[in-house]
Structure formats: structure tokens, C-alpha cells
C-alpha positions in Angstrom: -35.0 54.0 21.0 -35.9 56.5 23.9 -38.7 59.2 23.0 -38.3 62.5 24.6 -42.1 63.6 25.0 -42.8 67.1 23.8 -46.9 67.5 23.0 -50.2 65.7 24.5 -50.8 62.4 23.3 -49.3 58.4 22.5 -46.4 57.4 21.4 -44.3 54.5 21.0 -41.1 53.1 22.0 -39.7 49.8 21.0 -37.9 48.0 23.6 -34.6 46.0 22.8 -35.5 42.3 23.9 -33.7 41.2 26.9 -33.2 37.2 25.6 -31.3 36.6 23.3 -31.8 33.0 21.1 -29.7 30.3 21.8 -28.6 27.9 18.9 -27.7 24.1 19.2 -24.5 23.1 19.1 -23.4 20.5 16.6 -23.6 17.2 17.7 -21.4 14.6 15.5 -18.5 16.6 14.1 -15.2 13.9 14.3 -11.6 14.1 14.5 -9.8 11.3 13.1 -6.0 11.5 14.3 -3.7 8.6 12.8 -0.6 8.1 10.0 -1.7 9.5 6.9 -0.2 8.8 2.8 3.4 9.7 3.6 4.0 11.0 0.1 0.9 13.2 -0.6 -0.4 14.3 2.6 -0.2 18.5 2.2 0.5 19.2 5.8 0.8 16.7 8.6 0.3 17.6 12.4 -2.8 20.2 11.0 -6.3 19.7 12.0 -7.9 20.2 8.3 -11.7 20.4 7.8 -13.0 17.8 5.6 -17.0 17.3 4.2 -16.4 14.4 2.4 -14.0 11.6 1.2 -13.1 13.1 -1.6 -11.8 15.9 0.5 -9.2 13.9 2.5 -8.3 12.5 -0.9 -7.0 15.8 -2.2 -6.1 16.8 1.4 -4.0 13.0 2.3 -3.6 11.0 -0.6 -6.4 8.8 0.3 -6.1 5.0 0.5 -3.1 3.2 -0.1 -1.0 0.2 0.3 1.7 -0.6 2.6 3.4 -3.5 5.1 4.8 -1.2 7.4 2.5 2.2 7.8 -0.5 2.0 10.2 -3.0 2.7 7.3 -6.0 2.3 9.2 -7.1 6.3 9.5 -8.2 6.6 6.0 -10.3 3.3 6.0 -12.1 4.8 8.9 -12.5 8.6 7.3 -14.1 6.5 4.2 -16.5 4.4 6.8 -17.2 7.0 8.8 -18.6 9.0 5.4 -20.2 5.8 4.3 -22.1 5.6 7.1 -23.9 8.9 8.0 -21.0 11.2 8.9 -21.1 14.6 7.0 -18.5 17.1 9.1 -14.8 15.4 10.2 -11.2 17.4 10.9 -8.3 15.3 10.4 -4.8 14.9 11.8 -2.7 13.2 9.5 1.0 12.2 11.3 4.1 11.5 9.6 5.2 8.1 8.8 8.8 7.5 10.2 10.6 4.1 11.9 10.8 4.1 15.4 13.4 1.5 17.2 11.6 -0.9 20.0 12.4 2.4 22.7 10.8 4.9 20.2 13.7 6.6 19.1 13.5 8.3 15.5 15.6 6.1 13.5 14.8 7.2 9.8 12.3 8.9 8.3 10.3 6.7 5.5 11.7 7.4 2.4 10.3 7.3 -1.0 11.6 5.0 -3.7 13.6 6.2 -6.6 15.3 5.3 -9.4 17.7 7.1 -12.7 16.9 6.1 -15.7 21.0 6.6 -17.1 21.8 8.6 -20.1 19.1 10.9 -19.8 20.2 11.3 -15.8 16.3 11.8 -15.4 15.3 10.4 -11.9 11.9 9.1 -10.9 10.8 9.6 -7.1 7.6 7.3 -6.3 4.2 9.2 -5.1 3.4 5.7 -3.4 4.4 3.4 -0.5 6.4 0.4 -2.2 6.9 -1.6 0.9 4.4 -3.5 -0.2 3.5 -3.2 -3.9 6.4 -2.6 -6.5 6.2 0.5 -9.3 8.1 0.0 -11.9 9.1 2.4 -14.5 9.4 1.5 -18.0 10.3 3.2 -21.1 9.3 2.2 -24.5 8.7 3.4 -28.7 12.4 5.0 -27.6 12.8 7.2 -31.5 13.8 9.9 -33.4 18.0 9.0 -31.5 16.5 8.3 -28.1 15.6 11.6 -27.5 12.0 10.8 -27.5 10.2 7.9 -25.6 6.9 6.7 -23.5 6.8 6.1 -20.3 4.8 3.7 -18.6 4.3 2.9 -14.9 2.6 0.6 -13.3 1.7 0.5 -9.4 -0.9 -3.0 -8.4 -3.7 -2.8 -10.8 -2.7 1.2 -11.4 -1.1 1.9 -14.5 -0.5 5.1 -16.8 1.7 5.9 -19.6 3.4 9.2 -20.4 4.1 10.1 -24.0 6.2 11.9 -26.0 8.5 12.5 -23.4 11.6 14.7 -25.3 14.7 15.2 -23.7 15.5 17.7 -27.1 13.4 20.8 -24.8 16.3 22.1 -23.1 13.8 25.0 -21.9 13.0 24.3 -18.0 10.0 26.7 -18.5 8.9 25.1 -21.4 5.4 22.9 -20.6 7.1 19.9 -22.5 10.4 20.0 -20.9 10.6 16.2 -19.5 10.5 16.6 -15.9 7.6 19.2 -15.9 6.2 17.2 -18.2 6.0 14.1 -15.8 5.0 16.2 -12.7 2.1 17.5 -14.6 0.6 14.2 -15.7 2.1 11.8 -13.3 0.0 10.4 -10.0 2.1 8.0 -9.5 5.3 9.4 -9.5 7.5 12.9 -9.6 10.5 13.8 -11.7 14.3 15.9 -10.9 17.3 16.3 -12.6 20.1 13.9 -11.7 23.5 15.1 -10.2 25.5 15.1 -13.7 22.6 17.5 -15.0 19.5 16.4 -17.9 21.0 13.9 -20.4 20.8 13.8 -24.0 19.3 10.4 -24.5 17.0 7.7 -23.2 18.9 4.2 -23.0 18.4 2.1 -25.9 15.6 -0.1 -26.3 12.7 -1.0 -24.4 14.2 -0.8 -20.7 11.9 -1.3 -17.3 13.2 0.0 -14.2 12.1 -0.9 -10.7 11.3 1.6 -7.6 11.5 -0.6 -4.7 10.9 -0.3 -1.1 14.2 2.6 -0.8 14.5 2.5 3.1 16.2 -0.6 4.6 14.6 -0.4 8.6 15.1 -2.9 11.1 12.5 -5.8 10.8 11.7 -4.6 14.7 11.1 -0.8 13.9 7.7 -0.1 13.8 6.1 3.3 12.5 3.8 3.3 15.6 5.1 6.0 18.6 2.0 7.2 21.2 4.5 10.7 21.1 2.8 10.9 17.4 -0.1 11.4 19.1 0.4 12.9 22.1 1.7 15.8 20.9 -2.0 16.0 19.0 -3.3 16.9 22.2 -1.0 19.3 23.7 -2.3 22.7 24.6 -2.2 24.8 22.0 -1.8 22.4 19.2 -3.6 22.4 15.7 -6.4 20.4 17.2 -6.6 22.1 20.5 -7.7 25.2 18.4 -10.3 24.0 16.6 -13.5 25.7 19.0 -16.3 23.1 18.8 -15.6 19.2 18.0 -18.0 16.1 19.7 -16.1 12.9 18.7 -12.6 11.5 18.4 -11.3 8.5 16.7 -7.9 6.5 16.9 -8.4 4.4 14.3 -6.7 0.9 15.7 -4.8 2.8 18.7 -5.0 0.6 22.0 -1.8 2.3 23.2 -2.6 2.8 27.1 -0.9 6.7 27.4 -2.5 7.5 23.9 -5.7 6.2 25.0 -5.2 8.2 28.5 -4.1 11.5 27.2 -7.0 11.4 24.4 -9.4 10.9 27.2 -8.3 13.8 29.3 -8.5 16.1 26.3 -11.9 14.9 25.7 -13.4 16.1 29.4 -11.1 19.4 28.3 -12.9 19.5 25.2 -16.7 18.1 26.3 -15.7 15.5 23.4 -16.1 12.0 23.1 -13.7 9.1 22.7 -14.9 6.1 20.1 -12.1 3.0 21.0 -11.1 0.1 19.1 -10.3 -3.1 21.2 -6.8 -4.7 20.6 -6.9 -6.4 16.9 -6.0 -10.3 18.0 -8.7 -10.6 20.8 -11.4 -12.9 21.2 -15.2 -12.8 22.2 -14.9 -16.6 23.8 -11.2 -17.6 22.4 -12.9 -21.0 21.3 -10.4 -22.8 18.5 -8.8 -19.8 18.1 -6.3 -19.3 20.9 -6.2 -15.3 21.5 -6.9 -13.3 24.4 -10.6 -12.8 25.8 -11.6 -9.2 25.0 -12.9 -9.5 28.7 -9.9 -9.8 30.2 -8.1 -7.0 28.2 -10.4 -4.0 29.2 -9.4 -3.9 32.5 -6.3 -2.1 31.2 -8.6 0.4 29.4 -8.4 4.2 31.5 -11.9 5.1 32.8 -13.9 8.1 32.1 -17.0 9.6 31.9 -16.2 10.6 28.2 -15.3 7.6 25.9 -16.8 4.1 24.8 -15.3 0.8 23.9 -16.6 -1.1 20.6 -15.7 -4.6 19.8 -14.9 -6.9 17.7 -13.2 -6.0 14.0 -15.5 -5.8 10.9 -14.8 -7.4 7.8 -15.0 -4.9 4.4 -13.7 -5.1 0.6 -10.5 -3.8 0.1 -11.6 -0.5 -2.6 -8.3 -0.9 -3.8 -8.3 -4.6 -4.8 -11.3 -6.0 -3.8 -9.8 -8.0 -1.5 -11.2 -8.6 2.4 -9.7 -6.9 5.1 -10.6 -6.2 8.7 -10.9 -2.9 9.9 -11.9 -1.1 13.6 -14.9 -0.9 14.0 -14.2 2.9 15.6 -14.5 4.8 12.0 -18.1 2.9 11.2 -19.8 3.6 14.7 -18.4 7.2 14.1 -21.0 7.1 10.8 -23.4 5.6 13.0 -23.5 8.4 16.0 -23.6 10.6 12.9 -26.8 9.3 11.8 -28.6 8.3 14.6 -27.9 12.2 15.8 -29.2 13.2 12.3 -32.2 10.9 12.1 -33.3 10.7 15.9 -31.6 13.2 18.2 -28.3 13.0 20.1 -30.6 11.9 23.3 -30.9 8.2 21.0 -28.5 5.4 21.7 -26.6 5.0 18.9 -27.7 1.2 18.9 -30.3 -1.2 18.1 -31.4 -3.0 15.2 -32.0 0.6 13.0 -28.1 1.3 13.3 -27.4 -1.1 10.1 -23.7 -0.8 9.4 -22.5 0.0 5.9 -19.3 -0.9 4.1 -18.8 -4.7 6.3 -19.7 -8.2 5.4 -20.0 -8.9 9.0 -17.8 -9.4 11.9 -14.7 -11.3 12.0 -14.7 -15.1 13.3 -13.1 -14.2 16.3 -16.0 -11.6 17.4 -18.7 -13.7 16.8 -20.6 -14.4 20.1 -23.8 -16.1 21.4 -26.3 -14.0 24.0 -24.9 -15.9 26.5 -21.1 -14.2 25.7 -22.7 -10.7 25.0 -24.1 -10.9 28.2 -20.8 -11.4 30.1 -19.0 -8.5 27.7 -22.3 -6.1 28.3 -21.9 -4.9 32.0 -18.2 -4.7 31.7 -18.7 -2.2 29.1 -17.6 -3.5 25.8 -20.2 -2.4 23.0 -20.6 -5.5 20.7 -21.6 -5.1 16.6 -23.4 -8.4 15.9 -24.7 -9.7 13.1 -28.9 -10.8 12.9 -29.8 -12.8 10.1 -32.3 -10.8 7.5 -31.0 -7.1 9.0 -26.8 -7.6 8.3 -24.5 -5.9 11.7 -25.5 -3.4 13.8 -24.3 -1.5 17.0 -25.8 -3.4 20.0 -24.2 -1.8 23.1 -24.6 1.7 24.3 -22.3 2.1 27.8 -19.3 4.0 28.4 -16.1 3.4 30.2 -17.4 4.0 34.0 -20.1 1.1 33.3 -18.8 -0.7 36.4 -18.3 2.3 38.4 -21.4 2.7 40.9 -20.4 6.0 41.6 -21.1 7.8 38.1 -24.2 5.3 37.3 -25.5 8.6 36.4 -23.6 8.4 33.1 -23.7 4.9 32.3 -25.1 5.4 29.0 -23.8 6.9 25.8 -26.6 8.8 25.2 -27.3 10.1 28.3 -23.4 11.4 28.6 -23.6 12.8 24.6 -26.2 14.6 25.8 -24.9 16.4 28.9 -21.8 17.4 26.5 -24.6 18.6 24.3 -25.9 21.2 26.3 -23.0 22.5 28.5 -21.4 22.9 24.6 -24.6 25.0 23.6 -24.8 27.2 26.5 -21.2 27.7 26.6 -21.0 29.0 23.2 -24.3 31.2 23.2 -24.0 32.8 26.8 -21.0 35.1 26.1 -23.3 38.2 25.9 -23.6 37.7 29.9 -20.2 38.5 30.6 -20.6 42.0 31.9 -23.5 42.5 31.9 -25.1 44.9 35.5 -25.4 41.4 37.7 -28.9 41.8 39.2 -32.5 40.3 38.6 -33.0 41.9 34.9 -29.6 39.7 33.7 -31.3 36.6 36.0 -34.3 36.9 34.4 -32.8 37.4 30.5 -30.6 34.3 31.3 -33.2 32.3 32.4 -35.9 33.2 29.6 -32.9 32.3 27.3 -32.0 28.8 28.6 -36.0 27.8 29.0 -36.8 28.7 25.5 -33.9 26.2 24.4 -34.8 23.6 26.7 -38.0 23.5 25.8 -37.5 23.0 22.3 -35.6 20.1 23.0 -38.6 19.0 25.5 -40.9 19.1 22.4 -38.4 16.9 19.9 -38.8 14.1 22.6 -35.5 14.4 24.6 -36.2 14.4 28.2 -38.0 12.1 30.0 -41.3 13.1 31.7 -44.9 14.2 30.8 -44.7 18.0 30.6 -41.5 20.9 31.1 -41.4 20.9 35.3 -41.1 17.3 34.9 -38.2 16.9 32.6 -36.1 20.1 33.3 -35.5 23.0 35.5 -33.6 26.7 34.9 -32.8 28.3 38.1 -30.6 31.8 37.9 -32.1 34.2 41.0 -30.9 35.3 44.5 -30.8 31.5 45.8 -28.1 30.5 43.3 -26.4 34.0 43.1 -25.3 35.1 46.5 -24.5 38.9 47.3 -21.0 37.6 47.8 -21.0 35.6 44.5 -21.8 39.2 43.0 -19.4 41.2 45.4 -16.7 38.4 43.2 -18.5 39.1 39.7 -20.1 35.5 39.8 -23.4 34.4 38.7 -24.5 30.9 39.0 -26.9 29.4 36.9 -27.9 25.9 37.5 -29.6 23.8 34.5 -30.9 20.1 35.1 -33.0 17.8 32.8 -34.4 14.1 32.9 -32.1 11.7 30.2 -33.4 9.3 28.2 -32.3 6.1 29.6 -31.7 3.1 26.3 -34.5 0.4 27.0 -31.5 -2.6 26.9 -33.9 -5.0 28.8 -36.7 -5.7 27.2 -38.7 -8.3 29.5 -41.9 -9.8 28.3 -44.0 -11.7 30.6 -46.2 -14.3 29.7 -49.1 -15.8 31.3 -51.2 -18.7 30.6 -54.9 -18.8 30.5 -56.2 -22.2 31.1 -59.6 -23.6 31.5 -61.0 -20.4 31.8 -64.6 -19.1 30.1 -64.5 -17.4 26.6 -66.6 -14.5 26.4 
């Protein structure tokens, strides 16, 4: 604070510093946006914070089985988690059956059935499009007041006992349908229209709760208005201050894909895209479409990256094999390499190991040869290499063919920009103002150096010392009087990438009939 000087001698004043410290900006938080359980998601349309799978468990019902639903956005949260990721917000959407126009025909319903006599009815906390629950009661005593219940759901199973329908009290803990929607995960209990009977019926009796809605076989529960509306202004995920990368787990809708770029460049986020499902690396014996001829319909932009083919997993809910996008797994894999390396390292190469897969599907399989053709067009292949399992081996973006932004050919080198303008964004609020004039130019610049060169000594710029990898500039040259006289100050930042070594050309020579010393 000021001193007011009042005898001979020294004294001392401490001088408020005129930098202030600028923190990094996170680098690999992801938003997953797709249909989530229909029956035990807690609030759909929400961006909810998530560290973990167990989180979007409790949050949307986690995996589950169904014919109809697109269940692909909680097999990517799980890979994306298996594979490095540690921060994730997702957008669960509603289920419902949309006619080949995408008109709202029905909602999808859950199944239910009334066990008669005791007018007790059993609504399912699972899809059964696909996999029956059925309901049944058994060890029926004491005059069919009091009986087990058992359900079974695939290879899930629980049984209920004791279930009295004597306790009349509906506060009671044991009263029968509070009972059931205390202990139950697989299903929820209400009183029928006639009102809680006396009696269960007599004898073992098994019930059925099968698929209850009855929806055109061409309704689909896909509409790109589900996710549209995701990235509206002023939506659930528009609010959310600081995200880097966005996954659509199986979307290759063109006006999704469109809109989700453009609030990516709104948001300096990232777009991670899965090719169409039935496409081919060379369509050899197979008879689908070559993945090189589908991306032409793919929007460009400076902001998203196309991955291809499908990866093959086990099934956690039967063991079975499936094949999933491979969007939620390079997710985990961004995730990592950020953690382990730096956002300025492609996401690729032989150390990006992909957990969770047995490997590619047949149709994605490819020779050099293929990849080569695939490469400059953009497409990001996962290959398998005997003795190291599937990895990421492609690190372009969508503007790959476009010579005009060469500049941000690369993932990293893109990931990075987005990096920085996020950090400086988020930590040069205290500007705004402030007296514009040299002591401001000077704080700002001392501010932004002092963060740039911490990233100059982690490795990520290219060049040999500071002036040759970045430069600050924030003075009379980029701040004109008339810039001031309209309350502007310009600061201009610029740094050397890392460019991804993808060519790695060895020449050999050789060395004949020449002397030995």
C-alpha cells in the first residue's frame, strides 16, 4: 500500500504485480449427445457432468438391450472411460418413434402387465423390444395373501419375497407396491384401476411384459431435430463454459453432422465422427459402399475429424461380439495422449493401443496400399499390427483436401490453436477496463509470455529457443489511437505447431567394394 513519508529515512512499499498468472485450459473434456435408457435416464435434454462410468449408470441407466433404440451412446461413454478419458458431460435424448417424415408418432412405452386378483400392476425398468421380462409369482401361502416374486430379464434375475397384500398401510415399508419399488431394478409397481386386491392368483403363475408399443416396422427412433435442438443457443449444452470434444456416437446424419460442426467453431470444440456403419475400406467380397466415396458428403471444417472403420468389442451384457464406432474409443485415446504427451501430440501412432476391441471389423480391414488412397482424403484409419493389437493411425481433419487451410491439416496442430485461444480467453477477463495505454500492453504481454513459455519448455512448439517458436506482440503497432478512441486493444499471439512425422522415409545406400578401415 502507499506510504505517506513523515521522518528522515527508508521505507518500503510493496507494489501490487501488474501480471497476473494465466492457467491452462483443459484439454479432453467430451460431450457425448445420443438416446439414452428410456426408462431410467433422470433427466434427458440436460448436459450432466460425469467422472466416470459408474456415474452415467446412476445418471442413465447404463447399458441395455434393445432392437429399436440407437443404443450406441453408452457403449461409447464406457470406451471412452476405458480408454484414458476422465471428465465427459452427457446429453441423453428421449427414445420416441418417428414415421419415415420425422413426425412424433408415439412415445416408447414401457411394458406392463396386472397380475389379477391382487390388481397389482408391474411396469418394466427395461427395453423389452428385444429381450422378454417376465414376472412370476410363486410359494403363493397363508390364502394367497403372501407370495414371491421372481423376474427375470436375459441372464438378470431377482426374486422378491414375502410380498403381503394383508398391509393395507400405503406408508407402511412392507406394503406391496413400496415394497417392490424398493428392491426391484428391474421393474416398478402401481395400484390397478379397481384399487389393491386381496389375493394373488392361485398357484405358481408367470406373467409376461412384452414389447407394450406396436410402431410401424418403418418408424425408426432416429430424428437429427433430437439433436439439433442440443445445439441451439441457449440450450443445456450451450451453457456449459469450457468443453474440447464432441461425440455422436454412430450419427452420419448430414444436418446433425453440419449443425454440430458449426457449434464446435462457436464453442472452439472438436468434432470426433463415425463413418456410415455398412461401408467398406476396398468392398472386396463384401458388396458395400467404399468409405472413399461416402466422405465427399461429409461438411468441411477446420474443427472435426473423420475415423474409420467399426471396432469389434464383447458385449458386457452377454458376452457376445458386437461392433461399435470407433468415435467413443479415439475420444479415450485424445484423452490420453493429452494426458501422457501434450495436446500438441497426434493422437496416433503405434503408442495409441486401443482398449475394449478385438480388432476391426472385416469390412475395415485394409492393406498400405488402401490406407494410402483413404489418408489424403482425410479418413483416419484404426488398423490392427500384429504383436501391438489396433491403434489410431491417422491424424487429419476434415479440410485435408483443402489447399487453402493447409495450415490446419493436422489434428494436433488445430487442438492446439483451440487450446490457446480457450486459455487466453478464459484468463484475460481482468483486461476489460482496464486505463488502455502501455502499463496494460506491457501487463498483457508479460502475462501471455510467461504462459507460452511454459508450454515452450514441455516441448510444444517447434523451434530451438522462444523467438523461434512464438511471438506476443500488444504495443502502439497493434493498438492504434483509433482502436483506443473505440475501447479496442489488439493483441496478437503466434506460435510454431508441431507438425505429426506421417512420412517416415529411410534411405538406403549401398557400400560396395569399398576399403574397410
Amino acid at each position: 500500500m502507499p506510504v505517506t513519508p513523515t521522518y528522515p529515512g527508508l521505507y518500503i512499499e510493496e507494489l501490487p504485480s501488474s501480471a497476473c498468472t494465466i492457467t491452462a485450459a483443459p484439454t479432453s473434456i467430451a460431450v457425448f449427445v445420443g438416446y439414452s435408457h428410456p426408462f431410467q435416464t433422470k433427466k434427458f435434454g440436460a448436459a450432466v457432468r460425469i467422472f466416470g462410468f459408474n456415474e452415467y449408470e446412476r445418471e442413465f441407466g447404463g447399458l441395455f438391450k434393445s432392437s429399436r433404440i440407437d443404443r450406441q451412446l453408452a457403449y461409447a461413454v464406457h470406451q471412452f472411460f476405458l480408454n484414458g478419458g476422465s471428465v465427459a458431460y452427457v446429453v441423453g435424448l428421449q427414445p420416441k418413434f418417428y414415421d419415415g417424415s420425422g413426425v412424433n408418432q408415439q412415445d416408447y412405452l414401457a411394458a406392463t402387465v396386472e397380475i389379477p386378483t391382487a390388481n397389482l400392476v408391474l411396469t418394466a425398468r427395461e427395453p423389452t423390444d428385444a429381450v422378454a421380462l417376465t414376472a412370476k409369482l410363486s410359494n403363493i401361502r397363508t390364502s394367497n395373501a403372501v407370495a414371491d416374486l421372481q423376474l427375470g430379464y436375459g441372464s438378470t434375475g431377482e426374486t422378491l419375497r414375502g410380498l403381503d397384500l394383508s398391509i393395507t398401510d400405503p406408508t407402511s415399508d412392507d406394503h406391496v407396491v413400496k415394497k417392490i419399488n424398493k428392491l426391484s431394478t428391474l421393474v416398478t409397481a402401481s395400484v390397478g384401476s379397481a384399487g389393491l386386491g386381496a389375493t394373488f392368483p392361485t398357484g405358481t403363475t408367470e406373467f409376461a411384459l412384452a414389447f407394450a408399443t406396436t410402431p410401424d416396422p418403418s418408424w425408426t427412433t432416429f430424428s437429427a431435430n433430437d439433436y439439433v435442438q442440443v445445439f441451439e443457443q441457449d440450450s443445456s449444452l450451450d451453457k456449459v463454459d469450457v468443453f474440447n470434444l464432441l461425440v455422436l456416437p454412430g450419427v452420419t446424419d448430414a444436418l446433425v453432422w453440419a449443425n454440430a460442426l458449426a457449434f464446435c467453431e462457436k464453442k472452439r470444440a472438436f468434432l470426433i465422427m463415425d463413418p456410415p456403419a455398412n461401408s467398406s475400406a476396398d468392398g472386396a467380397g463384401l458388396g458395400l459402399p467404399l468409405i472413399e466415396n461416402q466422405i465427399g458428403s461429409v461438411p468441411k471444417s477446420t474443427n472435426g475429424a473423420f475415423y474409420f472403420p467399426y471396432l469389434r468389442s464383447l458385449d458386457p451384457l452377454d458376452g457376445k461380439e458386437l461392433a461399435l464406432p470407433p468415435s467413443g474409443f479415439v475420444a479415450g485415446i485424445y484423452a490420453r495422449t493429452d494426458n501422457n504427451r501434450g495436446v500438441w501430440k497426434a493422437p496416433a501412432g503405434l503408442e495409441t493401443v486401443v482398449n475394449g476391441t478385438t480388432g476391426v471389423v472385416e469390412e475395415g480391414r485394409m492393406t498400405d496400399m488402401r490406407h494410402g488412397v483413404l489418408n489424403p482424403k482425410g479418413i483416419n484409419c484404426l488398423r490392427g499390427f500384429s504383436g501391438i493389437g489396433t491403434v489410431v493411425f491417422g491424424a487429419r481433419t476434415l479440410v485435408t483436401e483443402n489447399r487453402s487451410l493447409q495450415q490446419w491439416r493436422y489434428v494436433p496442430v488445430r487442438r492446439m490453436a483451440l487450446f490457446i485461444e480457450q486459455t487466453l480467453l478464459a484468463n484475460l477477463g481482468w483486461v476489460v477496463f482496464e486505463p488502455n495505454d502501455e502499463p496494460l500492453w506491457t501487463a498483457i504481454r508479460t502475462s501471455i509470455e510467461g504462459f507460452m513459455l511454459s508450454l515452450f519448455r514441455q516441448g510444444a512448439f517447434q523451434g530451438g529457443k522462444p523467438s523461434e517458436a512464438f511471438l506476443v506482440k500488444c504495443d502502439s503497432s497493434t493498438t492504434t489511437q483509433d482502436d483506443i478512441d473505440n475501447g479496442k486493444v489488439n493483441i496478437v499471439v503466434g506460435f510454431r505447431p508441431l507438425k505429426p512425422a506421417e512420412f517416415v522415409i529411410i534411405k538406403i545406400s549401398q557400400l560396395a567394394g569399398q576399403a574397410q578401415s
